[in-house]
Phi, psi and omega in degrees: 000132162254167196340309170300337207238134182231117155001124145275122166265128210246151199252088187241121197266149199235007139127201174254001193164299202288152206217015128324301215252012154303141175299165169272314187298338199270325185271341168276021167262315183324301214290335200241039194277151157274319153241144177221159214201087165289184189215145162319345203244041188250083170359119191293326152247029168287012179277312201286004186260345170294157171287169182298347202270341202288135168307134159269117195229111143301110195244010197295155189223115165209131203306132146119352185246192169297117197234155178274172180255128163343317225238335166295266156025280189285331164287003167274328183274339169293316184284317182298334161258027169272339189246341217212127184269326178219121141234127188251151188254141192216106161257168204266174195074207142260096178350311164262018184247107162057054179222358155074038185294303176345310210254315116336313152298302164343286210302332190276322168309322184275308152329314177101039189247121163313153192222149148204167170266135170263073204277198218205151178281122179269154195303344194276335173260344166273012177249315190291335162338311197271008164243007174076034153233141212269163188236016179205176204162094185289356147271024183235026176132158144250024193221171183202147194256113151273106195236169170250169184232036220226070183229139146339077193298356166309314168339121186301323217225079157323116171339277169316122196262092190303308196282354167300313179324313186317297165311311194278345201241197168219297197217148196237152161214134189271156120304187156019027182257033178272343199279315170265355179310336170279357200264328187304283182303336209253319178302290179317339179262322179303351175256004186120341166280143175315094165005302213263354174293150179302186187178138163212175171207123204258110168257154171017067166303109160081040180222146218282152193098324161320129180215141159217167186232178167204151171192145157326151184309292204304358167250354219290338215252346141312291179315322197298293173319311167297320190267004183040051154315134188236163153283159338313120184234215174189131196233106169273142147202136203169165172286335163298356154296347170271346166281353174348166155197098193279342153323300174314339185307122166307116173314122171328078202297119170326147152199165176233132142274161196293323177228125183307148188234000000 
């Protein structure tokens, strides 16, 4: 490459776990990439699909270890496209549902580095999926909410109005919300939900270690506590959860992550 010419980084959802469940378009960028710049919750063996020559950058953010800061992040993918004709960036998930892909693009655009996006099947519909639970249901509703829970309960003025929420959705599915869940649960019944709506929580969704529970809301933050439900987690809570069908659930797939989960 010369000096002048830069590289594409391509913003690639590398799926919620299962390395199946990678797109067909994310793994032939991948098998010919030059750089490729991961996250934690990225299967060690989606790593193995790069060629020998690609450079490796472990970038992951995960609570209680050592995170790299965004702006390093971006500045490691701006240097890489200086040097590197495809560098991908393989975030868990979907790059634009809670994956800050967005934000990423922006900065390489405003660089003047081609961008482009791969997006990837997100955790909120392959994990409950993977216990055979659906995340819509015409008889449960029409509409289904994705928020994350993953804020400060401290907070004067929350990101989340939880208790508007209460109202406004048939079925809500959280991200990152085990961590806030009694504060998470106790807003959601102060705004009108029903105590007694189902509810379940998906740990390490569609990977060997999947574990899930169900309860009425108003227990759910107990059970999680008996069972030391942990992150990466996943939170339904809607009547689609009385539609399960758990026969259908897919076997998990073996994997290892870069920091045991």
């Amino acid at each position: 490459m010369s000096r002048d010419q830069l590289g594409t980084v391509f913003l690639i959802g590398a799926g919620p776990g299962d390395p199946d469940l990678l797109t067909v378009k994310a793994q032939k960028i991948i098998s010919k990439c030059d750089a490729l710049v991961y996250d934690s919750l990225i299967p060690l063996e989606l790593l193995e699909l790069v060629p020998k020559s690609c450079q490796l950058h472990s970038v992951g953010k995960r609570r209680g270890h050592h995170s790299v800061p965004q702006r390093k992040t971006n500045d490691i993918l701006f240097d890489l496209a200086k040097s590197c004709s495809s560098v991908v960036r393989l975030k868990g998930g979907d790059p634009f549902l809670f994956g800050r892909g967005a934000e990423e693009a922006a900065y390489l655009h405003k660089k003047g580095v081609p961008v482009q996006v791969v997006p990837g099947v997100t955790s909120g519909i392959a994990a409950p999926a993977y216990v055979g639970i659906p995340i819509t249901h015409r008889l449960a509703g029409s509409s289904v909410t994705f928020v994350t829970g993953h804020e400060g309960i401290d907070k004067k003025r929350p990101a989340v109005n939880w208790r508007s929420l209460a109202k406004s959705s048939d079925g809500i599915v959280i991200y990152m919300g085990v961590h806030n869940l009694k504060f998470i649960s106790a807003e959601l019944i102060a705004g009108g939900l029903n105590p007694q709506t189902s509810a379940a929580v998906i740990e390490q969704g569609t990977v060997i270690g999947q574990r899930f529970i169900k309860a009425p809301l108003l227990e759910l933050f107990d059970r999680v506590q008996e069972e030391n439900l942990c992150s990466p987690s996943i939170v339904v809570i809607g009547s689609v959860v009385d539609f399960q069908v758990e026969a259908c659930s897919p076997e998990p797939a073996e994997v290892t992550f870069p920091i045991p989960i």
